[in-house]
ZAMARGU-4260 file (C-alpha; in steps of 0.2 Angstrom, whole numbers, plus 5000, padded with zeros to 4 digits):
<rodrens>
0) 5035/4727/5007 | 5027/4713/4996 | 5010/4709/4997 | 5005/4693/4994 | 4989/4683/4992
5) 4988/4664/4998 | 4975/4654/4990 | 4980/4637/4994 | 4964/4627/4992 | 4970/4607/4991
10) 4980/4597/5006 | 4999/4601/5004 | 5012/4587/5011 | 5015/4591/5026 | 5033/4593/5023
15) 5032/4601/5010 | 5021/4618/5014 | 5029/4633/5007 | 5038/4645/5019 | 5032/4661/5022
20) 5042/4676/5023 | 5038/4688/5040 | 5043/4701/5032 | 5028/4700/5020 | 5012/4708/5019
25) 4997/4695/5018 | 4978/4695/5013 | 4972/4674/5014 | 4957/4670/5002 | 4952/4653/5012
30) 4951/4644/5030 | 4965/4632/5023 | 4977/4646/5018 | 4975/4653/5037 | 4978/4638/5045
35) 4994/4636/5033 | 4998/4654/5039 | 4995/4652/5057 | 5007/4637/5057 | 5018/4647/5054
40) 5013/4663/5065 | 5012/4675/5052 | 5001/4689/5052 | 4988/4693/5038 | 4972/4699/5034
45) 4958/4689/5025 | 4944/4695/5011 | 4931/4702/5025 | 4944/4713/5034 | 4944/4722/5015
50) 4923/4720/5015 | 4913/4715/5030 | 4901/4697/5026 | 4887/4709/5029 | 4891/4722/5017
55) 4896/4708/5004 | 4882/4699/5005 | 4871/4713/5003 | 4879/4722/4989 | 4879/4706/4977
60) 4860/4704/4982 | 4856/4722/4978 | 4864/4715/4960 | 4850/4701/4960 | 4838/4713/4963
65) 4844/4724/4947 | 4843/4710/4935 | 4825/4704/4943 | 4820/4724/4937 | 4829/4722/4919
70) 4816/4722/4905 | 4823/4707/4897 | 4822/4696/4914 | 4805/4700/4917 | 4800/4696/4901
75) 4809/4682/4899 | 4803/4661/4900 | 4819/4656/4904 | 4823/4666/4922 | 4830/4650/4928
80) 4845/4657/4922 | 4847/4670/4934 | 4856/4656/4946 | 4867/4651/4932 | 4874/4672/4928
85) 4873/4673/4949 | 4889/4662/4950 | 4898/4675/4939 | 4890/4689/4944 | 4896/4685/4961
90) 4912/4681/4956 | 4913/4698/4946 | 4909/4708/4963 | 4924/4695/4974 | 4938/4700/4962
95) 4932/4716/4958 | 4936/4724/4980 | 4953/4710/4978 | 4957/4720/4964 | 4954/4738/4971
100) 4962/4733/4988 | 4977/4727/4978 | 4980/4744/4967 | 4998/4749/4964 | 5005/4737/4976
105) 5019/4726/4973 | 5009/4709/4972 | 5013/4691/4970 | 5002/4675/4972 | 5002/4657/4979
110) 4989/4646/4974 | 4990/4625/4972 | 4992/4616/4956 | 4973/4613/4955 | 4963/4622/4943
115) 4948/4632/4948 | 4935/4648/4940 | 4940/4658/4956 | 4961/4657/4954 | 4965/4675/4953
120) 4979/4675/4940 | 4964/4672/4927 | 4957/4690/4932 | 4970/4701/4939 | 4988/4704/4934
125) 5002/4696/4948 | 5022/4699/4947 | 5023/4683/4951 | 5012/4668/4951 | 5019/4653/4963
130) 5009/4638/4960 | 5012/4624/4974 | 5011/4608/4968 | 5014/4594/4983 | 4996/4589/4983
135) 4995/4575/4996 | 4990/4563/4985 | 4988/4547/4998 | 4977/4557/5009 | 4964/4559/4997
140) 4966/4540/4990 | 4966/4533/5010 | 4949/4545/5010 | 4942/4539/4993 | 4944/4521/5000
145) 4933/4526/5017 | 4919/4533/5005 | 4919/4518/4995 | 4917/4508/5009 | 4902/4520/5018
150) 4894/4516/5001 | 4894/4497/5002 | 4887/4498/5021 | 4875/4511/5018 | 4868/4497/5002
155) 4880/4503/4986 | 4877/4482/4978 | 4855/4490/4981 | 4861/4507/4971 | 4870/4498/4958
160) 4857/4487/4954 | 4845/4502/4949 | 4860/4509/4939 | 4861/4494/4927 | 4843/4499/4924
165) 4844/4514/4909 | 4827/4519/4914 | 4828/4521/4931 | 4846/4527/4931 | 4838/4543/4925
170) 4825/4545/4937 | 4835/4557/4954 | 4830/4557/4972 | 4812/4555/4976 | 4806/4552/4958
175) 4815/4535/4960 | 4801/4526/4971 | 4788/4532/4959 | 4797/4530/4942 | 4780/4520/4934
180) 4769/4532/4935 | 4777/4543/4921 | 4776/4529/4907 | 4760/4536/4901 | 4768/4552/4896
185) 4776/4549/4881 | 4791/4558/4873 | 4796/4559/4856 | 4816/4566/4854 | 4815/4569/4836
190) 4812/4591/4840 | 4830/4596/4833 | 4831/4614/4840 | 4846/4622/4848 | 4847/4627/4869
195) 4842/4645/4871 | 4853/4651/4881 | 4850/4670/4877 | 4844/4677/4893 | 4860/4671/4903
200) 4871/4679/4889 | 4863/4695/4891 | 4863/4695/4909 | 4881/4691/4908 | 4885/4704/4896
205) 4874/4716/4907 | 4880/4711/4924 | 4898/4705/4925 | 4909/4720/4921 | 4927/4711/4922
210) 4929/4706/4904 | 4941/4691/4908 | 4927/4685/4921 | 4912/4686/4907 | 4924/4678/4894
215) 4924/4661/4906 | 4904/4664/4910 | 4902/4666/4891 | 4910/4646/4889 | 4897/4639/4899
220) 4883/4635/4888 | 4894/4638/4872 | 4893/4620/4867 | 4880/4617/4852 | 4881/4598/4852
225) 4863/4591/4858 | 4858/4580/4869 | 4850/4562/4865 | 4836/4564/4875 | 4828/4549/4881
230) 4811/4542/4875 | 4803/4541/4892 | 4796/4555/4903 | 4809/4562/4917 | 4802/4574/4928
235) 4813/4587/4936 | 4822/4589/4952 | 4826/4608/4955 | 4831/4615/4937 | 4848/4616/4934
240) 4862/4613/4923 | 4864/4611/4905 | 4855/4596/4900 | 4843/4598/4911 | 4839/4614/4903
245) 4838/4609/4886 | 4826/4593/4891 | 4815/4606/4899 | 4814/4614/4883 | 4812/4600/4873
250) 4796/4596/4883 | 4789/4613/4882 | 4793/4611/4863 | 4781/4597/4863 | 4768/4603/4875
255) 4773/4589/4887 | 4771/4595/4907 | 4783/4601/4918 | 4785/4590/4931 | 4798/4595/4947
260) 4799/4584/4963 | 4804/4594/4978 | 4825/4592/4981 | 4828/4601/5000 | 4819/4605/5015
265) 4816/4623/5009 | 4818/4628/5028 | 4832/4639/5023 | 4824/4647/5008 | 4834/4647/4992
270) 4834/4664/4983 | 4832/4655/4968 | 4818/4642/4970 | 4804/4652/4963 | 4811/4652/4948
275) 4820/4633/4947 | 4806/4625/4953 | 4790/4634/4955 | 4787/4645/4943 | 4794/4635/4932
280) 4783/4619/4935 | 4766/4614/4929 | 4764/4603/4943 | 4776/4602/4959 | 4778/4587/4971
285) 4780/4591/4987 | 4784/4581/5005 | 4774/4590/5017 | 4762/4604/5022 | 4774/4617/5026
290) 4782/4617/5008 | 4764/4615/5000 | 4761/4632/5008 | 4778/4642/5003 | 4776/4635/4985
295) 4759/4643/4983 | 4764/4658/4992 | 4778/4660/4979 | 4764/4658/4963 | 4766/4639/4959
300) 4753/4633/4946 | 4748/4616/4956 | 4756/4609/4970 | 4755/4591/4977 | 4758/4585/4992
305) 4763/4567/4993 | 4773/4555/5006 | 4793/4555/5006 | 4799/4539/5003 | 4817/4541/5003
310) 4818/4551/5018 | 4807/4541/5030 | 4814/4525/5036 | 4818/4518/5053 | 4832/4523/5063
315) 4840/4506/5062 | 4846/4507/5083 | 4866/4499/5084 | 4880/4500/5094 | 4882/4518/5102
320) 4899/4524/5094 | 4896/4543/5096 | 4885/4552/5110 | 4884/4568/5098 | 4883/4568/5077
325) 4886/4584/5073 | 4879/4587/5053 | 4892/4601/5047 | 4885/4615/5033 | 4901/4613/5019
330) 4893/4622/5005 | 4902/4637/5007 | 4919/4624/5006 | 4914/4624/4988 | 4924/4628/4973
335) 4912/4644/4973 | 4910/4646/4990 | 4906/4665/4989 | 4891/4659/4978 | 4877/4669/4989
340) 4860/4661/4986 | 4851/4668/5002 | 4844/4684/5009 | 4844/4678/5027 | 4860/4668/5029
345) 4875/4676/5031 | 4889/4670/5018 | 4905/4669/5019 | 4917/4672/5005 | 4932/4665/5013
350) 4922/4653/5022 | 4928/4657/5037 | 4915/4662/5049 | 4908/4643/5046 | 4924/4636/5048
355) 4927/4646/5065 | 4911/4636/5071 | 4916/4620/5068 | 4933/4624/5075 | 4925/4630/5092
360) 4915/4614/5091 | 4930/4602/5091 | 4938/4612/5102 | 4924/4612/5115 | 4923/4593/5115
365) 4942/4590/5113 | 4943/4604/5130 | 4928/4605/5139 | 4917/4588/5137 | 4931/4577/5133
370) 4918/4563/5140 | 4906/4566/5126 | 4913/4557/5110 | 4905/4568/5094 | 4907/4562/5078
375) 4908/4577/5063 | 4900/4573/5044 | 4907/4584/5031 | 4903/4581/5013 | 4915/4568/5004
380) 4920/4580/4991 | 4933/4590/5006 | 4941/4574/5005 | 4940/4568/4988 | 4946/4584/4980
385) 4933/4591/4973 | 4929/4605/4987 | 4940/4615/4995 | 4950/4605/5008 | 4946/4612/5025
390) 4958/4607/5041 | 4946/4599/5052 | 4957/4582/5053 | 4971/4591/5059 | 4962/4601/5072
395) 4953/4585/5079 | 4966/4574/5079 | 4973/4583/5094 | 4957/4573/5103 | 4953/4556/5105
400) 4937/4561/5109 | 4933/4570/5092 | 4930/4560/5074 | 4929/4568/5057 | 4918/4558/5043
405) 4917/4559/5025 | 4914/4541/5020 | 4900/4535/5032 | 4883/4538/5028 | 4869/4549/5040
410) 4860/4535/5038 | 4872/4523/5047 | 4880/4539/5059 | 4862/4541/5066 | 4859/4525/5070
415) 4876/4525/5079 | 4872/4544/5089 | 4862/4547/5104 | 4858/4565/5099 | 4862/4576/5083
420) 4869/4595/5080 | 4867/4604/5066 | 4873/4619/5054 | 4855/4621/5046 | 4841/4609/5044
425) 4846/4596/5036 | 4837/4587/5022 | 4836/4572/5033 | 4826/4580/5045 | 4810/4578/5033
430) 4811/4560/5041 | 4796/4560/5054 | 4803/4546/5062 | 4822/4554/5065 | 4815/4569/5073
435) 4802/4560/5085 | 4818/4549/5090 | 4834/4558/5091 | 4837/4576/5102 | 4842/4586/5088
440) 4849/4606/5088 | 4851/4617/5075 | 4862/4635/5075 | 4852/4648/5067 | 4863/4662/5066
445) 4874/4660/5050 | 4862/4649/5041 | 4846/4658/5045 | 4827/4656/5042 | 4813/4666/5042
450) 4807/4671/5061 | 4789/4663/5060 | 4798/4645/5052 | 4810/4648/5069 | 4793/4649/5081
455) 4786/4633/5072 | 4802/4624/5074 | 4805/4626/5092 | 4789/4617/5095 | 4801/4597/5091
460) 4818/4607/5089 | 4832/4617/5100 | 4837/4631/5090 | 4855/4638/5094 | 4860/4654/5091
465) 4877/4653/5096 | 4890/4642/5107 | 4886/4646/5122 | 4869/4640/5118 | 4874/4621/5113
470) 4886/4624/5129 | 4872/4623/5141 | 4862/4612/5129 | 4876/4597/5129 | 4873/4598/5149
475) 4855/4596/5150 | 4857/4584/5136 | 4856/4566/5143 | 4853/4554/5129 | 4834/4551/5131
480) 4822/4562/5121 | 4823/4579/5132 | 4809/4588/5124 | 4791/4589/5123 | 4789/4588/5103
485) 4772/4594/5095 | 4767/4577/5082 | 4755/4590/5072 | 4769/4601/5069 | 4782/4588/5067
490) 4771/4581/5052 | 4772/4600/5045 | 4788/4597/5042 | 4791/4581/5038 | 4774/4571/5029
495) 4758/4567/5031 | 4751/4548/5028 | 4741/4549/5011 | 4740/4538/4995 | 4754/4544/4986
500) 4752/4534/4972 | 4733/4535/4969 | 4737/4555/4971 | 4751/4558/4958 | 4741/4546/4947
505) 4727/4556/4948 | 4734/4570/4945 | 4747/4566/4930 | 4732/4558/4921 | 4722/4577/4922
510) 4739/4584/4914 | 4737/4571/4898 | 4720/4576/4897 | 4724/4594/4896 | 4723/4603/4879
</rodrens>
């Protein structure tokens, strides 16, 4: 018998999906390569009948906690890294148990025409390799089309003004609404040096035993060209990436301040944050009282606790469209979804236990509250290509009662949704005046967060630990605000009303003044 591993990871015409032979042994690396199998009632197994999620997540963090021992890590100033060699390092421990469950049997793979770090045939050795190349092209250019026009309602003509300004382009997130108060900082680019990249090659050549994986790792930083750093001051959102890297150096170079506004909710704590962002940071700008506390807990320098602009406007009330938004967790639907960065969540490498939730949740408004219209927002990139497609559109569309969004905004979904579900808690749920006007639940079992976070949460959220749980939550769940919501704790969590700009003026002028 033939064993054969399907890892199908863009939209094939329908017409055109490959047939699949019964009398074949199958292991499926992704929730789109079951459904494709499925279609055709074929048996096979998936990556966690080989190693459990549990077991998977635990061994590669047992690896993090190696390299945080390492004598070169801990010495090092650039641990920032570690998230960088982690993708590798993950990626090493995923092939490595395909690899062993595929010794000395007769193996072919299918994979589509779109290139990826995780297709096997890079790693291990196949009889055959089929490569499937009908790519449903005019889905993902009628889906290109809806994003567009969710940009230009949700204000694209307001974005793309700011982009025509080369200052302000350059400034993310946050650090946009308070882009003039880092013009007294000034930067000179003319510090020639090359990125030191070290640390992540020895972490690579320590920790990723597969030699075909660390000679891909090994390419990412290789490039020696430098960056034409701007001659303004940038401050930093979560430190990552290339560039990023090297300006950060640059500014140490040059004594400048490290500077690095606050990204996500920080809720579902990042495993590496203390080193992207606080550690890291001379000054970190934070939304609210809860992150203010975690950030000192975890050794920051200086925290500052300022008022989110960007995530605190008014719920703009419309037309009701949807009684339920449901805000779906698609990380894992990444390109390197088996990526873990959590100790408390359960990951996925397939994605398929997160894909088996939002299964069950269009199937229990497509079957049980087919009264109930619920609207699903996944990230754009499912439907632009640049994630792993996941079949959600073909599952709801058995429905009439059940809507699957990439294009639309949150900003315009919530103002057309009486009450709101969620994977995780969301970044949008630092707006103070969402929480105190919306019903809003969020699961807690795959996505998880510390137990004393949970009790604090519960005072203004329902937490979910599985469906039964939303079940008898959609019953009691009328449209008006259903809950008793603690404001003191809800400030916690979102912001508090102080003069942000006096503040960070204050304070950027003390880290000029500093030797």
């Amino acid at each position: 018998m033939k064993t054969i591993v399907v890892d199908i990871k863009s939209k094939i015409k329908k017409n055109k999906i490959p047939d699949f032979n019964k009398n074949d042994s199958y292991i499926s690396l992704n929730s789109y390569s079951s459904y494709l199998l499925e279609s055709q009632n074929i048996n096979f197994i998936t990556y966690h009948d080989i190693l459990s999620e549990k077991d998977y997540c635990q061994s590669i963090l047992n690896i993090y906690n190696e390299v945080e021992n390492d004598e070169v890590f801990v010495n090092s100033q650039c641990k920032y890294y570690l998230r960088d060699a982690a993708k590798y390092i993950t990626l090493n421990s995923y092939i490595s148990y395909i690899e062993g469950w595929l010794k000395n049997k007769d193996c072919d793979y299918i994979r589509c025409s779109k290139s990826s770090i995780s297709n096997l045939e890079q790693y291990i050795q196949f009889n055959n390799v089929t490569v499937v190349d009908n790519i449903d092209k005019s889905f993902y250019l009628e889906k290109k089309i809806g994003v567009l026009l969710g940009s230009i309602r949700s204000g694209l003509v307001k974005k793309l003004k700011s982009r025509f300004s080369r200052k302000l382009s350059k400034f993310s997130y946050e650090s946009k609404s308070y882009y003039s108060l880092f013009s007294s900082i000034s930067v000179s680019n003319h510090c020639e040096f090359a990125l030191d990249s070290s640390l992540y090659e020895d972490l690579i050549k320590k920790f990723v035993t597969n030699n075909k994986v660390r000679t891909v790792a090994m390419k990412e930083f290789a490039s020696t060209q430098p960056y034409n750093t701007p001659q303004f001051y940038i401050p930093f959102t979560f430190l990552n990436g290339r560039e990023n890297y090297f300006r950060f150096q640059l500014y140490q170079k040059l004594g400048l301040p490290i500077i690095i506004f606050q990204h996500g909710s920080y809720v579902h704590e990042n495993y590496f944050l203390k080193y992207n962002e606080i550690t890291s940071s001379d000054l970190n700008i934070v939304f609210n009282e809860y992150t203010k506390e975690l950030f000192y807990e975890c050794n920051a320098k200086d925290v500052v606790k300022i008022k989110p602009l960007l995530f605190n406007k008014k719920i703009n009330k419309k037309n009701k469209k949807y009684d339920f938004l449901y805000i779906s967790y698609c990380t894992q639907y990444s390109m390197s979804g088996m990526y873990i960065a959590s100790e408390d969540s359960i990951i996925s490498a397939d994605a398929n236990n997160i894909f088996k939730r939002h299964s069950e949740v269009i199937k229990l408004f497509g079957e049980v509250f087919v009264n109930k219209k619920i609207c699903i927002k996944i990230q754009p990139g499912i439907h632009l290509g640049s994630m792993n497609y996941i079949p959600l559109v073909e599952l709801a569309k058995k429905y009439d009662n059940v809507t699957i969004e990439s294009g639309d905004k949150l900003d315009f979904l919530f103002s057309v949704s009486d009450n709101v579900i969620s994977d995780y808690y969301s970044t949008e749920f630092l707006n103070y005046n969402l929480i105190l006007e919306k019903n809003i639940s969020i699961f807690t079992d795959i996505i998880a967060m510390k137990a004393i976070v949970k009790d604090e949460l519960s005072e203004f959220l329902f937490l979910l630990q599985d469906m039964n749980e939303l079940k008898n939550w959609i019953v009691h769940c009328e449209g008006n605000i259903n809950k008793k919501k603690d404001v003191g704790m809800i400030k916690r969590y979102t912001r508090d009303e102080v003069d942000s700009f006096s503040i960070l003026s204050k304070k950027i002028e003390q880290l000029n003044e500093r030797d």
